[in-house]
C-alpha positions in Angstrom: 0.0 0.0 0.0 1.5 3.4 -0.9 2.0 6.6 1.0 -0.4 8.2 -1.3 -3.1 6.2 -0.5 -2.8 6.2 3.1 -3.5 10.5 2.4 -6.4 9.8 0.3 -9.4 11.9 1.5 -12.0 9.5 3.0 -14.8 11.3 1.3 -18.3 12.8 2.1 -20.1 9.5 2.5 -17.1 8.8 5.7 -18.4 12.5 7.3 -21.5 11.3 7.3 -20.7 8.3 8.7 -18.6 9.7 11.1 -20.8 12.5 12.4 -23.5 9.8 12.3 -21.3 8.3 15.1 -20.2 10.9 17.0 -24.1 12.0 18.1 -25.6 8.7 18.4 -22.2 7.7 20.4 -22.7 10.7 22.4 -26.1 9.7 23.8 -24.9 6.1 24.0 -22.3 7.3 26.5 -25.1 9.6 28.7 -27.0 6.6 29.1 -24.5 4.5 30.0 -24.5 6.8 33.3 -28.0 7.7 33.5 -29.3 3.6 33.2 -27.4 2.8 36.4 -27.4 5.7 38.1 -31.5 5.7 38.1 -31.3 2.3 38.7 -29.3 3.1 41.8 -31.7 5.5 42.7 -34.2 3.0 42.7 -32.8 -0.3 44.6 -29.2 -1.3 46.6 -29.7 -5.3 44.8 -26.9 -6.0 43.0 -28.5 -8.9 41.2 -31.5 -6.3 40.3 -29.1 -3.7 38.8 -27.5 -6.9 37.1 -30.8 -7.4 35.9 -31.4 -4.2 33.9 -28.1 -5.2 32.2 -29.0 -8.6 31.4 -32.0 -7.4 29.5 -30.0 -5.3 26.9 -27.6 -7.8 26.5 -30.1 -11.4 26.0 -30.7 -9.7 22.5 -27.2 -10.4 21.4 -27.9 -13.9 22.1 -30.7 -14.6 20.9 -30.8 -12.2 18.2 -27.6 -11.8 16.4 -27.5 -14.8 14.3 -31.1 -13.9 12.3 -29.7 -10.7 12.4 -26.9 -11.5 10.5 -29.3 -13.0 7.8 -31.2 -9.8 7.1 -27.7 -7.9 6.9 -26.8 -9.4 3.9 -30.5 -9.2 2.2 -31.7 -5.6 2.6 -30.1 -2.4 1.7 -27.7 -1.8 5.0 -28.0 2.3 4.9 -31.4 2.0 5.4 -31.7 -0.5 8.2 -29.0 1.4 10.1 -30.6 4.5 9.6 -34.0 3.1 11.1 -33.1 1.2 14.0 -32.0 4.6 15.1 -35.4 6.2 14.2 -36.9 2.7 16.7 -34.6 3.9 19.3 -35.6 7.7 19.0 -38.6 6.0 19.8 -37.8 3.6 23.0 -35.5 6.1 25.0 -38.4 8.9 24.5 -41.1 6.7 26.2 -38.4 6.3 28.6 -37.3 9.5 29.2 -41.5 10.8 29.7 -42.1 7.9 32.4 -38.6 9.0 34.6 -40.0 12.9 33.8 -43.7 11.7 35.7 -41.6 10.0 38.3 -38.3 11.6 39.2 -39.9 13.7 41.7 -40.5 10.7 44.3 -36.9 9.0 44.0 -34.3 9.6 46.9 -30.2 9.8 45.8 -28.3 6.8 45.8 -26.5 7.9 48.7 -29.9 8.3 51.0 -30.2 4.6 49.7 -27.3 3.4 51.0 -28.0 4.7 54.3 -30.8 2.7 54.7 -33.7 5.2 53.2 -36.7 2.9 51.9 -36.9 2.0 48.2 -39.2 4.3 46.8 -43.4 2.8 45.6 -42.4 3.1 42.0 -39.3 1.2 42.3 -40.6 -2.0 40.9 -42.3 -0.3 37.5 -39.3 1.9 37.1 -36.6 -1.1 37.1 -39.4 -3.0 34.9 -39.6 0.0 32.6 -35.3 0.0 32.8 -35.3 -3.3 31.6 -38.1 -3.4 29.2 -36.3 0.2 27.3 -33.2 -1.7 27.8 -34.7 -5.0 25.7 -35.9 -3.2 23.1 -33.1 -0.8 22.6 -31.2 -4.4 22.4 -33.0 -5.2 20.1 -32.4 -2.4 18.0 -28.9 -2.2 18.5 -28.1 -5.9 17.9 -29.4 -5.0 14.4 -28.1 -1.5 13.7 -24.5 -2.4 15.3 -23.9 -5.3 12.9 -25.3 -4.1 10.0 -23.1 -0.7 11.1 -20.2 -2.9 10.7 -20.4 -3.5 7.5 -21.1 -0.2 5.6 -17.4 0.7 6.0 -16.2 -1.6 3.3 -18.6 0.4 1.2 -17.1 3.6 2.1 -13.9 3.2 2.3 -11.2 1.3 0.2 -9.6 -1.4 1.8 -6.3 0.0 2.1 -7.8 2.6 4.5 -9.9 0.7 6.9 -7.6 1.3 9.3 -7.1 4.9 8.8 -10.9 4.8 8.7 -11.4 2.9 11.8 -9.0 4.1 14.0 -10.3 7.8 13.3 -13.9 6.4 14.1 -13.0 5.0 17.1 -10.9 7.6 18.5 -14.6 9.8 17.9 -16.9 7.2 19.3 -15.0 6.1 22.6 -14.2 10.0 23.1 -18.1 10.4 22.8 -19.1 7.5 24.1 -16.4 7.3 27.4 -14.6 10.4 27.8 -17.5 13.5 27.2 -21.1 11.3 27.6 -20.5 9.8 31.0 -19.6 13.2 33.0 -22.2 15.3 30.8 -24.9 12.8 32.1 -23.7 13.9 35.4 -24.1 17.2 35.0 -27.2 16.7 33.6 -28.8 13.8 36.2 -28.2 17.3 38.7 -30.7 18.8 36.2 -33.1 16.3 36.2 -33.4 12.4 35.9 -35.2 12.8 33.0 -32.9 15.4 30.8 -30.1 12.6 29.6 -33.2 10.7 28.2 -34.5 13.0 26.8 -31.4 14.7 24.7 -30.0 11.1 23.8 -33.2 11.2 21.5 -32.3 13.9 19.9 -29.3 12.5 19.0 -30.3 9.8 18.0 -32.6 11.6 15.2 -29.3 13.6 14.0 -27.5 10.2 13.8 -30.4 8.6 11.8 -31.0 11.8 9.6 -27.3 11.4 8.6 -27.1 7.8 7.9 -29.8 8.7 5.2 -28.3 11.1 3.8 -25.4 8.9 2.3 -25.0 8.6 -0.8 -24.8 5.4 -3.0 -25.2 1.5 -3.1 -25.1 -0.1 0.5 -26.7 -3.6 -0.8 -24.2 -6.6 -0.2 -22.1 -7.1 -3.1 -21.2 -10.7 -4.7 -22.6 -13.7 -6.0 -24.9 -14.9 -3.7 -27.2 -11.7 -3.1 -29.7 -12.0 -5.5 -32.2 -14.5 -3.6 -35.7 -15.3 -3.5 -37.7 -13.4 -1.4 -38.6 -16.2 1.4 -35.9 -16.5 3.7 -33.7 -20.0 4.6 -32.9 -19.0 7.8 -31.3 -22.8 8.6 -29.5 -22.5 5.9 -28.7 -19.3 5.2 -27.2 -18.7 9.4 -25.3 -22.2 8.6 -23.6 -20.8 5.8 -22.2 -18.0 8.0 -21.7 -20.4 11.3 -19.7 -23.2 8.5 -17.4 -19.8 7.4 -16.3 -18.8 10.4 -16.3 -22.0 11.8 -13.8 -23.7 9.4 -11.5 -20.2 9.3 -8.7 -21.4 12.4 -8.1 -16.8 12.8 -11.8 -16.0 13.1 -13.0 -18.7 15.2 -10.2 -18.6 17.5 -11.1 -14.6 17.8 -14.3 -15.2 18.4 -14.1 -17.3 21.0 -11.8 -15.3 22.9 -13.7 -12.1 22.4 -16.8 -14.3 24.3 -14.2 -15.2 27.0 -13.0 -11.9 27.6 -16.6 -10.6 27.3 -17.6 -12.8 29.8 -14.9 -11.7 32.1 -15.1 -8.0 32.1 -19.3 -8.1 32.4 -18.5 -10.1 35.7 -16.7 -7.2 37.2 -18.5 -3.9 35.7 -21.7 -4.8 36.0 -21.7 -4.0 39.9 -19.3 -1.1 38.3 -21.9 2.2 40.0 -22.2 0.4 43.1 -18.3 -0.2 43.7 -17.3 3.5 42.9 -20.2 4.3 45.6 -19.8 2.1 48.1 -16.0 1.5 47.7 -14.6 4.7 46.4 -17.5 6.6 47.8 -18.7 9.0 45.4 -22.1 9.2 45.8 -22.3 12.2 42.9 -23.7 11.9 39.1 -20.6 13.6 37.5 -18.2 12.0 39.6 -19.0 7.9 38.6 -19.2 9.8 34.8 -15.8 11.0 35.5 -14.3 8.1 37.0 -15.1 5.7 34.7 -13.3 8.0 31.3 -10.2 6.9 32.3 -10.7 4.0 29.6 -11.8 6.7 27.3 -8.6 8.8 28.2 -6.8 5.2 27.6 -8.5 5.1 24.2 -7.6 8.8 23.3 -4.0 7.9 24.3 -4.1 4.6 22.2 -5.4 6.6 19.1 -1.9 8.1 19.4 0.3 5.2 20.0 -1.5 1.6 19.1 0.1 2.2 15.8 3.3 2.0 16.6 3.1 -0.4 19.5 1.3 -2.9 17.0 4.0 -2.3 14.7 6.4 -2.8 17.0 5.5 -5.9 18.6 3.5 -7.4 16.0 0.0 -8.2 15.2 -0.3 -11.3 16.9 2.2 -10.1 19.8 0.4 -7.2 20.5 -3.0 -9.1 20.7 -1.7 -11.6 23.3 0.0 -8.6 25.3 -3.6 -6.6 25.2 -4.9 -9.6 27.2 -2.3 -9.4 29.9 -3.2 -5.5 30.0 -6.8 -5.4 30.3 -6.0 -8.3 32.6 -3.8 -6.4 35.2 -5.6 -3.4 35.0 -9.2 -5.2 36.1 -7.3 -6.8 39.0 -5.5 -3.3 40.0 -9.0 -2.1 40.2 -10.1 -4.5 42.8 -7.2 -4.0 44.9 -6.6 -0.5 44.9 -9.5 1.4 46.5 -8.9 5.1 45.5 -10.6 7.0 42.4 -7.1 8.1 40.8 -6.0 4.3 41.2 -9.7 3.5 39.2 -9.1 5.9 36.9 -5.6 5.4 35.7 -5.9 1.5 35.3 -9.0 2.8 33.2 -6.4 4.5 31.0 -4.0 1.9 31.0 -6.4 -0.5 29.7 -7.7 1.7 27.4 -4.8 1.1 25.5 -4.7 -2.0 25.3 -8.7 -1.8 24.4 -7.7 0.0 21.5 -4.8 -2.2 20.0 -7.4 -5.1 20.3 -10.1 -3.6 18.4 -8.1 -2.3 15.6 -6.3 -5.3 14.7 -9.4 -7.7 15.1 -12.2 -5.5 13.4 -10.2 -5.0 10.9 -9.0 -8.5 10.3 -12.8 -9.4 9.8 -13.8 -6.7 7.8 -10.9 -7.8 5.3 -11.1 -11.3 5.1 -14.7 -12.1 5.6 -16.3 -12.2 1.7 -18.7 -8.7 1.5 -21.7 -11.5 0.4 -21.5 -13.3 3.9 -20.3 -10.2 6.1 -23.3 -9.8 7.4 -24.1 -13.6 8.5 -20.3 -14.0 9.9 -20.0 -11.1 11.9 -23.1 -12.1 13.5 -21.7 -15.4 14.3 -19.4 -13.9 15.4 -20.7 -11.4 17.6 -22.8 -14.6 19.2 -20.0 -15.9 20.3 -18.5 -12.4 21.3 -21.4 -10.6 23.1 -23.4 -13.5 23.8 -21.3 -14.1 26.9 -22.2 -10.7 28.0 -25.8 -11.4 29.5 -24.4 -14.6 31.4 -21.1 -12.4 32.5 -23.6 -9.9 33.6 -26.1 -12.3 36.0 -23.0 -14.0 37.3 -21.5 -10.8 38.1 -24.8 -9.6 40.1 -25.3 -13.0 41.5 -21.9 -13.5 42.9 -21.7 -10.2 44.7 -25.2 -11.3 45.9 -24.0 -14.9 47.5 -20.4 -12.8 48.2 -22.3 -10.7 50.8 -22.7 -13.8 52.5 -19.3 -15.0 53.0 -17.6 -11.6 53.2 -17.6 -7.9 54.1 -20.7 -6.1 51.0 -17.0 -4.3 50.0 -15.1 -7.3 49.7 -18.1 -8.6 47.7 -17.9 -6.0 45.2 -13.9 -6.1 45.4 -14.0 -9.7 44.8 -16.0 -9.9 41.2 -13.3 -7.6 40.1 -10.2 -9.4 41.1 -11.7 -12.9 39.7 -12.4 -11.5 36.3 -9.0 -10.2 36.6 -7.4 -13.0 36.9 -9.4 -14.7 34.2 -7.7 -12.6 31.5 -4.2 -13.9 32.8 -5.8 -18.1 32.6 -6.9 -17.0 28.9 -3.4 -16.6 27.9 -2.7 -20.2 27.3 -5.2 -20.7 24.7 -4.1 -17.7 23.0 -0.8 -18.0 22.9 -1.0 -21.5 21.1 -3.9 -19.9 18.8 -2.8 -16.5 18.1 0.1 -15.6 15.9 1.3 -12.9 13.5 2.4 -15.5 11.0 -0.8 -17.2 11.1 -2.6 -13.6 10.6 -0.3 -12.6 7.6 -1.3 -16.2 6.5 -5.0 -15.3 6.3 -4.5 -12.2 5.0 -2.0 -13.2 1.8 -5.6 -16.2 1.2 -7.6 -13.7 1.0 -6.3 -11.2 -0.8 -5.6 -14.2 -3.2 -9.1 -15.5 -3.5 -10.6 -11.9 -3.7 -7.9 -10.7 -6.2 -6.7 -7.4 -4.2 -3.6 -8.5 -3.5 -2.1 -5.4 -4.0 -4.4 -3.7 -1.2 -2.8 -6.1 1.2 0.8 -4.5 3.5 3.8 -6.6 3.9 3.7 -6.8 7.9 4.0 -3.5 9.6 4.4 -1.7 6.4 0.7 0.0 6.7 1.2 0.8 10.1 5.0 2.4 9.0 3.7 4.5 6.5 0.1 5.8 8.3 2.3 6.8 11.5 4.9 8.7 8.9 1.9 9.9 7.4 1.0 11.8 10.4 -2.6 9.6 10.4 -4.2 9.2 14.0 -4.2 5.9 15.4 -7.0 3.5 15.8 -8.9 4.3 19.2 -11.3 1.9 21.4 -14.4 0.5 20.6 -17.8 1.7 22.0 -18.4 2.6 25.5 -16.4 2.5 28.3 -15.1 -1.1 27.8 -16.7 -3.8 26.1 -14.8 -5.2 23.7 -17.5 -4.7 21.6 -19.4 -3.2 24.6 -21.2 -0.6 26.6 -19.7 -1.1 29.9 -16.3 -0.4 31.0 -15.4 -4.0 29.7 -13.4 -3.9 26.2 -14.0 -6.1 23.4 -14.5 -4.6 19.5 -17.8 -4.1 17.7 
């Protein structure tokens, strides 16, 4: 790949795209704060809170592999561009039942004092988790079909350009300038982060129609008949990824991983109360953007460090990151402590995302992108909703056995040392040779060999180039997640 195509202009379909991020990003990091903190404001039970998660997640399970299918039969602008319009929808009817009932709620911290749960605790945290399903829903959809629109954008010699700019807007959105703004605007009202997250949501639908072209999938399998093989259609994607050694292996360590982090950060608002004490909106926001900061940082530097060490190197040292940063967390109970293991696994966040998402993106075929990254992405985020009830359930039966603090300590240190007992597996899975491997068949059986670097020589040249780095993915930590928990989209 040459210099002068890593300084080709991206074009006005990629603003779009990534303004279309940025706002709907935006909102998704306000309600990342404003979910937990009303729940928080509503009941003390771990495995309740766990509970509100749990619903947004299940979709991912259940969902993602028919929603792979429809990917790669309709026209993917469009169903982006709606599934925002749905969730315009959902997080309005939200934001008008906290507006009737915000009045009645007492703080978090006049919770955990012993203040009695308020009367409309039970229909708020069934109205959490019902919003929370059907934005699920939504996002299991739009998310995957997201995906794969930036093939269509962009060539494929600057999907990392493109991705690593993307990501460095979304996390900054999404981790480092949503979370606090919630805060600031939960001392408004409960309501108000709702309420504006819609109205991003509209600007981010509004400018996902407004691109400009052909977004149907491309090759020789798309013209179908119009009644669907589901069976067969989700087997061809399941047999892809499957009998691809890179993919699969990815896959399943992104659901490990997945599984991990959701174990410690879905008690994450009750351990930066209870444990670190900070009983204020704006100060969980700003806690938790040290993985945003992380992700800023990593736009600057996963470049060169995945240059440096190697694709496959740097994957395997990402995992010992995230892994010693989770733990620090349960050890160290002070907020700058929190916050900078946040930014050190940030980093490592970043390097993960940018070499896996855009492994997929090149050597999946554009006809079954769709199907396989759904697969995918059931292996990846499926783990989340069983990550999240263990994680609630544990500091439940925890409370038992050992200090409520060392209960909420404890989820954090296990999942921590998870990451380290993962390494085995990927070290005899993972390697650059193997990933230069699938690259060089690839290229070969698509014929753009020429698109495809010599190793390290596209990192080399976008880092002479003065091109920013690739950043995290969404939200303050899942991998491909919405928690601080890490794993690409």
């Amino acid at each position: 790949m040459s210099t002068t195509a890593t300084r080709a202009p991206l074009g006005a379909n990629y603003r779009k795209l990534f303004a279309s991020a940025t706002a709907a990003n935006l909102g998704d990091g306000l309600m990342s704060v404003a979910m937990v903190w009303l729940a928080s404001a509503v009941t003390r039970d771990a495995l309740a809170i766990a509970l509100v998660g749990v619903a947004s997640r299940i979709p991912w399970l259940l969902f993602s592999l028919p929603a792979g299918v429809i990917t790669d039969r309709v026209d993917r602008r469009r169903l982006v561009a709606w599934m925002d319009v749905v969730r315009v929808v959902v997080v309005a009817a939200l934001g008008a039942v906290v507006l009737r009932y915000q009045q009645d709620l007492p703080t978090p911290e006049q919770l955990a004092a012993g203040a009695p749960e308020p009367a409309s605790g039970p229909l708020l945290v069934a109205a959490l988790c019902a919003a929370s399903l059907l934005l699920g829903c939504a996002e299991v959809l739009r998310d995957n079909t997201a995906q794969t629109l930036m093939p269509s954008v962009v060539r494929s010699d600057q999907l990392e350009k493109a991705n690593g700019r993307m990501w460095a807007a979304e996390t900054t959105m999404n981790s480092f300038v949503g979370p606090p703004l919630a805060g600031i605007l939960l001392a408004v009202a409960l309501a108000v982060p709702f309420l504006v997250n819609a109205g991003l949501l509209a600007v981010s639908a509004a400018l996902v129609f407004a691109l400009v072209g052909t977004f149907r999938p491309r090759g020789e399998d798309v013209e179908r008949s119009r009644r669907i093989d589901w069976k067969g259609e989700i087997g061809e994607g399941l047999r892809w990824l499957w009998s691809h050694r890179l993919i699969r292996t990815l896959a399943i360590l992104l659901g490990i991983l997945n599984l991990l982090s959701n174990i410690a950060f879905v008690v994450s608002v009750l351990f930066v109360q209870e444990v670190l004490g900070l009983y204020e909106g704006w100060q969980f926001g700003l806690v938790t953007t040290g993985f945003a900061a992380g992700a800023v940082l990593g736009s600057l530097l996963a470049e060169r460090v995945t240059a440096r060490l190697s694709p496959g190197t740097a994957l395997v040292v990402s995992i010992v990151g995230m892994g010693a940063a989770t733990t620090l967390m349960g050890l160290l109970p002070w907020a700058v402590a929190f916050w900078l293991c946040g930014l050190v696994g940030g980093v490592f966040i970043v390097v993960w995302n940018v070499i896996t998402v855009s492994l997929r993106q090149r050597l999946i075929p554009d006809r079954l992108l769709g199907r396989v990254n759904s697969v995918y992405r059931f292996f990846g985020w499926g783990t989340t909703s069983i990550g999240t009830v263990l994680g609630g359930a544990l500091v439940t039966l925890g409370e038992g056995v050992v200090p409520r603090e060392w209960a909420l300590r404890g989820v954090f240190l296990l999942a921590g040392v998870g990451h380290f007992l993962v390494l085995g597996y990927a070290l005899r899975r993972v390697s650059t040779a193997e990933i230069r491997a699938a690259e060089a068949a690839a290229a070969a059986e698509t014929g753009v060999a020429d698109d495809l670097p010599d190793a390290g020589q596209h990192l080399d040249e976008q880092v002479a180039d003065g091109v920013p780095g690739p950043a995290a993915g969404t939200a303050a930590g899942n991998v491909d997640g919405a928690s601080p928990a890490v794993r690409e989209q």
